[in-house]
BAKE-741311 format. One record per residue: residue number from 1; residue in one letter; x, y, z of N, C-alpha, C, O in turn. Coordinates in nm, 3 decimals. Atoms other than C-alpha are relative to their C-alpha. Example, Ala and Ser with C-alpha at 12.3 -4.5 7.8 and 13.67 -1.06 7.14 Angstrom:
<atoms>
ATOM  1  A  0.089  -0.119  0.000  1.230  -0.450  0.780  0.090  0.120  0.000  0.194  0.118  0.066
ATOM  2  S  -0.082  -0.119  -0.006  1.367  -0.106  0.714  -0.077  0.109  0.073  -0.026  0.220  0.090
</atoms>
This chain:
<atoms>
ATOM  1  X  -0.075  -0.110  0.057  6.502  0.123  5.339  0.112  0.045  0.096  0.225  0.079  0.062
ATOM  2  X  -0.075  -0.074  -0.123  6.645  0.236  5.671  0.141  -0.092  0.002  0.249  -0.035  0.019
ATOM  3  X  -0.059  0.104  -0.021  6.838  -0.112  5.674  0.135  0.016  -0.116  0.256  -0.002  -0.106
ATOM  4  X  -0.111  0.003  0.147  6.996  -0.057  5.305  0.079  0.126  -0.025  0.174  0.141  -0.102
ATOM  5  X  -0.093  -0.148  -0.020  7.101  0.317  5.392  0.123  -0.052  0.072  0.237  -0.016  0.044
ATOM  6  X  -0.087  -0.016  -0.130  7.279  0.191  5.693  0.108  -0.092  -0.074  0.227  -0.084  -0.043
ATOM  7  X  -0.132  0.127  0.093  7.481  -0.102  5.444  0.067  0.093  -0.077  0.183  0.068  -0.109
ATOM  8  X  -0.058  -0.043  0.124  7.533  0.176  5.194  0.126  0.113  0.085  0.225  0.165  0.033
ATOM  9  X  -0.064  -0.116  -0.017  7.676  0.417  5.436  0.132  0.033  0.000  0.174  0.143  -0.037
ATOM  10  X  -0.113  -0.013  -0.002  8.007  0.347  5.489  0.081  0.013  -0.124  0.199  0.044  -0.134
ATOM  11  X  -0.057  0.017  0.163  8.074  0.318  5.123  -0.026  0.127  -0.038  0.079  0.189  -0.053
ATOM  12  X  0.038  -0.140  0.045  7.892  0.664  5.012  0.086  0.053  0.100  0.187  0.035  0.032
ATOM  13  X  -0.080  -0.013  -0.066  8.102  0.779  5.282  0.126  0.033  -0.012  0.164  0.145  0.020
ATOM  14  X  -0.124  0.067  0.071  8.430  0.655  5.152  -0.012  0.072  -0.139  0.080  0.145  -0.177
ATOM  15  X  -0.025  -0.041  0.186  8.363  0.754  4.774  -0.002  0.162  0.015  0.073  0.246  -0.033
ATOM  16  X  0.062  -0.193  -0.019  8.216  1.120  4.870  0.080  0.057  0.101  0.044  0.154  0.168
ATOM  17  X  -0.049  -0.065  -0.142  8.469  1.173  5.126  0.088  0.144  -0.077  0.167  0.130  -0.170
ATOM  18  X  -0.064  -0.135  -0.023  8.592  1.561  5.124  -0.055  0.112  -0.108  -0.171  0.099  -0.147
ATOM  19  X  0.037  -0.106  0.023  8.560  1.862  4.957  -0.138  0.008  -0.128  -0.230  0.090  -0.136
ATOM  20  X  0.018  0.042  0.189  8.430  1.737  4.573  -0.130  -0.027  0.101  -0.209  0.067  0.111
ATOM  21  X  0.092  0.085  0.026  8.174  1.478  4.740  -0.102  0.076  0.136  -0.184  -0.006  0.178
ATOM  22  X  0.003  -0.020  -0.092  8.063  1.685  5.025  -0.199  0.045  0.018  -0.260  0.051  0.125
ATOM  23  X  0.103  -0.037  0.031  7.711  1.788  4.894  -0.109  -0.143  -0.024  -0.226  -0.151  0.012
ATOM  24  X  0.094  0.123  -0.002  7.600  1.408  4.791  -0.019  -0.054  0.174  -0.118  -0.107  0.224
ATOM  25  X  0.026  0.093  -0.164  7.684  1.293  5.195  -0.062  0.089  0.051  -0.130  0.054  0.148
ATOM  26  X  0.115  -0.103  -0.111  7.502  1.629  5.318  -0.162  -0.093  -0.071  -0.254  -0.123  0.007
ATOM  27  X  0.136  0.048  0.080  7.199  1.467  5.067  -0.011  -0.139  0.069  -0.116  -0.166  0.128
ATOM  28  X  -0.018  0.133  -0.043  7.299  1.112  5.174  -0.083  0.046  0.171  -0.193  -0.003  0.197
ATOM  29  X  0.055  -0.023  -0.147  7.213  1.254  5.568  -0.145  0.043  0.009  -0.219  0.014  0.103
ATOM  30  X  0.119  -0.095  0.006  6.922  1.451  5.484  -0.096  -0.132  -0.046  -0.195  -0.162  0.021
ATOM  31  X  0.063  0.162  -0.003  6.795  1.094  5.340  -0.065  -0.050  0.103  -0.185  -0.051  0.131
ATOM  32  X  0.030  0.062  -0.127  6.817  0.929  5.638  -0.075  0.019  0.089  -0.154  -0.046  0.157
ATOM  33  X  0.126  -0.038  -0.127  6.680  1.175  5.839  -0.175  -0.015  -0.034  -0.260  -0.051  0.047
ATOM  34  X  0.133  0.053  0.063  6.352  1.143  5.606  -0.073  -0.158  0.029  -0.194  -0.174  0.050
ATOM  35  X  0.014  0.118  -0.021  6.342  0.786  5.652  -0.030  -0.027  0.176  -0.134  -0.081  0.216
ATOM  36  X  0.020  0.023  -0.090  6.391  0.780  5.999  -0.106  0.048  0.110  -0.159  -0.014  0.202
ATOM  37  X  0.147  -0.062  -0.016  6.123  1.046  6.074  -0.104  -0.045  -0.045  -0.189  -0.047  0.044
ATOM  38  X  0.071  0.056  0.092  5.902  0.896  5.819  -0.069  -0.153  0.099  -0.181  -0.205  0.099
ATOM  39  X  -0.025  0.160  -0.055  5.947  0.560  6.025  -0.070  0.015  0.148  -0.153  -0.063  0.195
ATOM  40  X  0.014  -0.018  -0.159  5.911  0.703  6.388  -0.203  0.062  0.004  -0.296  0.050  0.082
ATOM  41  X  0.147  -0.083  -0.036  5.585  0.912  6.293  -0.091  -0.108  -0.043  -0.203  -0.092  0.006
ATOM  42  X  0.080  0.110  0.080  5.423  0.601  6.104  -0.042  -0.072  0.173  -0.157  -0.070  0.217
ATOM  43  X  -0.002  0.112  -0.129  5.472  0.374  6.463  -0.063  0.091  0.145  -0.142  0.041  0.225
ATOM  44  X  0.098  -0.043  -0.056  5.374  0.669  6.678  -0.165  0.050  -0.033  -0.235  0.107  0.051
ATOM  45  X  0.093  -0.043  0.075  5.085  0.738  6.473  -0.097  -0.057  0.027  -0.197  0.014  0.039
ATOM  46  X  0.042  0.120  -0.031  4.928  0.416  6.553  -0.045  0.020  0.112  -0.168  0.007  0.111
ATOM  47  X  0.044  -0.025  -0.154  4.884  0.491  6.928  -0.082  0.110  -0.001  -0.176  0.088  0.075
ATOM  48  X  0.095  -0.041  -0.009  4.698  0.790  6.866  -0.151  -0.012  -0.056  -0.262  0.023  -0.015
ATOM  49  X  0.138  0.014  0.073  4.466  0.686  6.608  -0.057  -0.113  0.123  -0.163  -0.089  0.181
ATOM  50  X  0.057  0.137  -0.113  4.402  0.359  6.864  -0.091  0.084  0.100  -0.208  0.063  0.130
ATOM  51  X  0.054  -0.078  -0.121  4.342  0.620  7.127  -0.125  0.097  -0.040  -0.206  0.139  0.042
ATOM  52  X  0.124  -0.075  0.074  4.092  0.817  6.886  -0.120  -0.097  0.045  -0.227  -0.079  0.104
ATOM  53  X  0.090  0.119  0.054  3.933  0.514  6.834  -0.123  0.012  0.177  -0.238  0.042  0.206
ATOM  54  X  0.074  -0.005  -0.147  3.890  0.473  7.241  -0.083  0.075  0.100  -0.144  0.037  0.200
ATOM  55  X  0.037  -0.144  -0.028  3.789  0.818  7.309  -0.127  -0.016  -0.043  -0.225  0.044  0.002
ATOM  56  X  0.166  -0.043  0.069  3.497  0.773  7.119  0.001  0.089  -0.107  -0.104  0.140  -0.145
ATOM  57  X  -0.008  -0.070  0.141  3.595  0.953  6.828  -0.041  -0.051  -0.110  -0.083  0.020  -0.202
ATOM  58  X  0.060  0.055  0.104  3.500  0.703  6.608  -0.099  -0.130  0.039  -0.031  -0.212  0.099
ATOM  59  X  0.120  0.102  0.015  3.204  0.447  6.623  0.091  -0.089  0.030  0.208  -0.085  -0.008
ATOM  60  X  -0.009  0.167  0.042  3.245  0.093  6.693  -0.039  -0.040  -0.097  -0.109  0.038  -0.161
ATOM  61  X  0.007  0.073  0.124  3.222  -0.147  6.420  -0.148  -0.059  0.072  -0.160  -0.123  0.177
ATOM  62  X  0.073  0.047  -0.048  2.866  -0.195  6.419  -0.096  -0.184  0.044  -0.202  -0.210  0.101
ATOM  63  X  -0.043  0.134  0.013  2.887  -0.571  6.407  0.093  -0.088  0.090  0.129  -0.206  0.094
ATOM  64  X  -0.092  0.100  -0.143  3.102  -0.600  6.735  0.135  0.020  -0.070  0.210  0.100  -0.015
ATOM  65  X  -0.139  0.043  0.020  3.409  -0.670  6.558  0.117  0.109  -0.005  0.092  0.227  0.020
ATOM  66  X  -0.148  -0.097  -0.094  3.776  -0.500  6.619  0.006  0.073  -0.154  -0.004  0.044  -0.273
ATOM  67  X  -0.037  -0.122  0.111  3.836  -0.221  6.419  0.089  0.014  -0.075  0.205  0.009  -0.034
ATOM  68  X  -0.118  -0.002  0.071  4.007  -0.179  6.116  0.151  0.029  0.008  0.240  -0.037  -0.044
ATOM  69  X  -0.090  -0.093  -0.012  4.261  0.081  6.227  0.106  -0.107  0.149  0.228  -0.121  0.154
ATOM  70  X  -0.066  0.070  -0.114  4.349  -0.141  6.571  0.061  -0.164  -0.086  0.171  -0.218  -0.077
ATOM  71  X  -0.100  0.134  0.067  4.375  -0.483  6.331  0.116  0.031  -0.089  0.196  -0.059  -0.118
ATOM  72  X  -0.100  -0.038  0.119  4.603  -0.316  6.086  0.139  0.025  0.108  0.257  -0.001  0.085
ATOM  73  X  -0.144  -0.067  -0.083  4.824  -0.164  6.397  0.033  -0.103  0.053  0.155  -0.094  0.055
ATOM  74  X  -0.043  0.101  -0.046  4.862  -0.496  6.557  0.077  -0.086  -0.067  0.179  -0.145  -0.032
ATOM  75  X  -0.112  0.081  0.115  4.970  -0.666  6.239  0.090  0.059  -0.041  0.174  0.002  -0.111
ATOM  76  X  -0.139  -0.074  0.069  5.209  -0.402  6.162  0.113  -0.010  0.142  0.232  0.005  0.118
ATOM  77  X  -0.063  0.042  -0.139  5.351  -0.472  6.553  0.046  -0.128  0.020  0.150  -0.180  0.062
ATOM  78  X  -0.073  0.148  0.035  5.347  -0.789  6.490  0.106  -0.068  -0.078  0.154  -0.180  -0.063
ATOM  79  X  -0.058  0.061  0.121  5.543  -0.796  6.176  0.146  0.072  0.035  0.252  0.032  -0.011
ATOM  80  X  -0.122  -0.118  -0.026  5.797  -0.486  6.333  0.096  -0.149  0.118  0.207  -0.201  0.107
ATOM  81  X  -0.087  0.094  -0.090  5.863  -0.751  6.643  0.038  -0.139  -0.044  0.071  -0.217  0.046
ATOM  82  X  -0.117  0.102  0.066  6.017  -1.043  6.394  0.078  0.038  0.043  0.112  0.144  0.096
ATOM  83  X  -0.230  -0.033  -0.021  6.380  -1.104  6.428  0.050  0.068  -0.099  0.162  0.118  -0.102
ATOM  84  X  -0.072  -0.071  0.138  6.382  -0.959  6.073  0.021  0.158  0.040  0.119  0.228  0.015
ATOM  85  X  -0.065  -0.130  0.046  6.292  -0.617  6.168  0.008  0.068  0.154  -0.004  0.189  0.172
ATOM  86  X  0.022  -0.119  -0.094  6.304  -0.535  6.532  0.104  0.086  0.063  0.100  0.198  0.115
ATOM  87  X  -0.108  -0.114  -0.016  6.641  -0.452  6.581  0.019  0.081  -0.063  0.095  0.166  -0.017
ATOM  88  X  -0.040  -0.137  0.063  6.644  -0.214  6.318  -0.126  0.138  0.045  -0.105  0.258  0.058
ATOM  89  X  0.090  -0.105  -0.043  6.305  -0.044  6.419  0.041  0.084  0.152  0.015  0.198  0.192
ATOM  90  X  0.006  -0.037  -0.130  6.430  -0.060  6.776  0.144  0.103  -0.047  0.154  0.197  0.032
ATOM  91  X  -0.076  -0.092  0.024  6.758  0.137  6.597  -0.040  0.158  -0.042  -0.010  0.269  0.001
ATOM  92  X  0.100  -0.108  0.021  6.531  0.351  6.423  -0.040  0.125  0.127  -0.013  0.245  0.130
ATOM  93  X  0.068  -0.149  -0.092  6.361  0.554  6.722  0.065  0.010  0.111  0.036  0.080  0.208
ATOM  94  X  -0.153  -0.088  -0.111  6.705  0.553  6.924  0.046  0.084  -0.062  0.064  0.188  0.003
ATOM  95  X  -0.022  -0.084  0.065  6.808  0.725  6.667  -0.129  0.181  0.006  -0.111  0.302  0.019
ATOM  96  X  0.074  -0.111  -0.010  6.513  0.944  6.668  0.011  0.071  0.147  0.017  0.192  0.169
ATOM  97  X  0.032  -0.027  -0.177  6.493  0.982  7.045  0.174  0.066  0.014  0.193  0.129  0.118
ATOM  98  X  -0.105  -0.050  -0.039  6.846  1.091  7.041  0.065  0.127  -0.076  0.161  0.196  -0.041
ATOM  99  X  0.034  -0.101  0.100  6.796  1.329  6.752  -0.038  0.141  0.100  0.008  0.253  0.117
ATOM  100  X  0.088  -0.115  -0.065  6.545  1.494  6.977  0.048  0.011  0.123  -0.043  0.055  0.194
ATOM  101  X  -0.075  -0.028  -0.113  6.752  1.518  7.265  0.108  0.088  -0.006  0.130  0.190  0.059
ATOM  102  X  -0.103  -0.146  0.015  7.038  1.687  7.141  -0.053  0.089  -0.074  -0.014  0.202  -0.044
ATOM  103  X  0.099  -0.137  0.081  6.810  1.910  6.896  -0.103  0.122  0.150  -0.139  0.239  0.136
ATOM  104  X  0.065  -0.082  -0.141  6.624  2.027  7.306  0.126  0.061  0.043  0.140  0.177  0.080
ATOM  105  X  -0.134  -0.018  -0.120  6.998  1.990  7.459  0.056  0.151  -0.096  0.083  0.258  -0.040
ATOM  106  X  -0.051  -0.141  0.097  7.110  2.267  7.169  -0.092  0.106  0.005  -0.032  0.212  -0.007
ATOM  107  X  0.066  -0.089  0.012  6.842  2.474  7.173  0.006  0.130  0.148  -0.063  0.231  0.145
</atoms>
């Protein structure tokens, strides 16, 4: 999604540019930022549940074997570090990380 915002943008951009279109590109931004939050909390999300897991918060699998929540986060790590998607994930939470820097730096 994040990928097909970023193709569309320059165009919504362009069509919505000035006074008339000025409400679809505030919507168009407000998008993004959904997506890109959406995206960042999904990938940190992962590290705490892992860390639940380790804590002892939740049982081992009584059967030995690796836990649902750790095989699911590995294959979703695995599938983020393709060539398909890691430059955009790795765009993704620069974006976020730089969000939250000038949102501290302003405050």
């Amino acid at each position: 999604m994040f990928e097909s915002l970023e193709k569309l943008k320059p165009h919504v951009l362009e069509i919505f540019d000035g006074e008339s279109g000025e409400d679809i590109c505030v919507r168009f931004r407000e998008l993004e930022k959904l997506i890109i939050d959406a995206s960042s909390k999904v990938f940190w999300e992962f590290g705490l549940q892992i860390e639940g897991n380790v804590d002892g918060f939740l049982p081992p699998p009584q059967d030995g074997s690796v836990p649902k929540i750790v095989r699911y986060a590995v294959n979703y790590l695995k599938y983020l570090s393709t060539e398909n998607y890691r430059k955009t994930m790795a765009k993704v939470l620069r974006t976020e990380q730089t969000w939250k820097t000038e949102l501290m730096l302003s405050s």
